[in-house]
N, C-alpha and C positions, 0 to 999 in steps of 0.2 A: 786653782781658782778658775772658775769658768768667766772668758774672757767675753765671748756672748754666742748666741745662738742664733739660725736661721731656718727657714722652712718657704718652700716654694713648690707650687702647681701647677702643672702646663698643659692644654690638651695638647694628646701627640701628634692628633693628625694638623696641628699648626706648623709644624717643623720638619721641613722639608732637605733632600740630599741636597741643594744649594747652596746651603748655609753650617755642611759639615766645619768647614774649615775654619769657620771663625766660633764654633762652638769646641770642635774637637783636637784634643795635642797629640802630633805621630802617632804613640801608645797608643793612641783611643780610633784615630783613623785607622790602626791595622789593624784592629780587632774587627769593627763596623763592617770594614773592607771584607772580612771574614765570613761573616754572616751571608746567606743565600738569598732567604725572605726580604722581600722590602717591610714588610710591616716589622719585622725583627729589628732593620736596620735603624725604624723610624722608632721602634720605641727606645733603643739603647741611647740613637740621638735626644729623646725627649727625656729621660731620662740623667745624664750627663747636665744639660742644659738646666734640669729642676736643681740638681745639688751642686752645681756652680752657682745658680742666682741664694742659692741658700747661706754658702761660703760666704761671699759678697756681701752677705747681708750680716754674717755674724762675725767675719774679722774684715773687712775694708774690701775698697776695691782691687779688682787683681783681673790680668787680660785672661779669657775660659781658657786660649792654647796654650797658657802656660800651667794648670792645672791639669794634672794627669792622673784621673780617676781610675786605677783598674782592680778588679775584684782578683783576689786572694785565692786560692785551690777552695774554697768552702764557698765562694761568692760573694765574701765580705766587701766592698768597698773602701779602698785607701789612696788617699791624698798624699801626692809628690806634689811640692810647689817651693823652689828655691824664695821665696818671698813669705813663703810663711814656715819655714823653719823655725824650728825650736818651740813651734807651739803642738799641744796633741790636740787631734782633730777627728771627733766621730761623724762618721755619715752611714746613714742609710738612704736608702731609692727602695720605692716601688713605684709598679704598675698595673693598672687593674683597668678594663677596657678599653678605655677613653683618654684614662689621664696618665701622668706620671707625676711622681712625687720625691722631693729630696730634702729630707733634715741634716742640720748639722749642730754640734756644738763644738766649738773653743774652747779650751783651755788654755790658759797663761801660762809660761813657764813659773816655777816657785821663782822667788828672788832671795 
């Protein structure tokens, strides 16, 4: 049963390397860190940032470093988050100029 759903829009160039740390968890800081491009770096950070406030929004509050967004060998996006265990959780992100974007939905466990 879907528990509920989120969706969120950021422009990128709002989100600056300052505020990696309270947007990104380890995982996501060594990746960012990876990266050469600063425009690369700014949209993974705008990115990360859309489908966290999307989570938030479709199962509760939860702090961004403790979600830990990283794409799969195909690029998919998957959520680690000890506080929302036991739920399944789809996200997608994109970006396209300007912005970035991040859906999610919840699912309940059955009971």
């Amino acid at each position: 049963m879907i528990q509920g759903i989120g969706c969120d829009i950021v422009e990128i160039a709002r989100l600056k390397d300052e505020i990696k740390h309270k947007i990104l968890s380890p995982n996501e800081l060594r990746v960012y860190d990876r990266f050469t491009s600063e425009s690369r770096k700014q949209e993974f950070l705008a990115g990360r940032f859309a489908v966290k406030e999307a989570i938030v929004k479709a199962a509760g509050l939860v702090p961004f470093p403790e979600m830990d967004v990283i794409d799969d060998e195909n690029g998919k996006p998957h959520l680690t988050c000890a506080r929302l265990s036991g739920r399944t959780i789809h996200l997608s992100i994109s970006h396209e100029k300007a912005f970035a974007i991040g859906f999610c939905v919840v699912e309940a466990p059955d009971l």
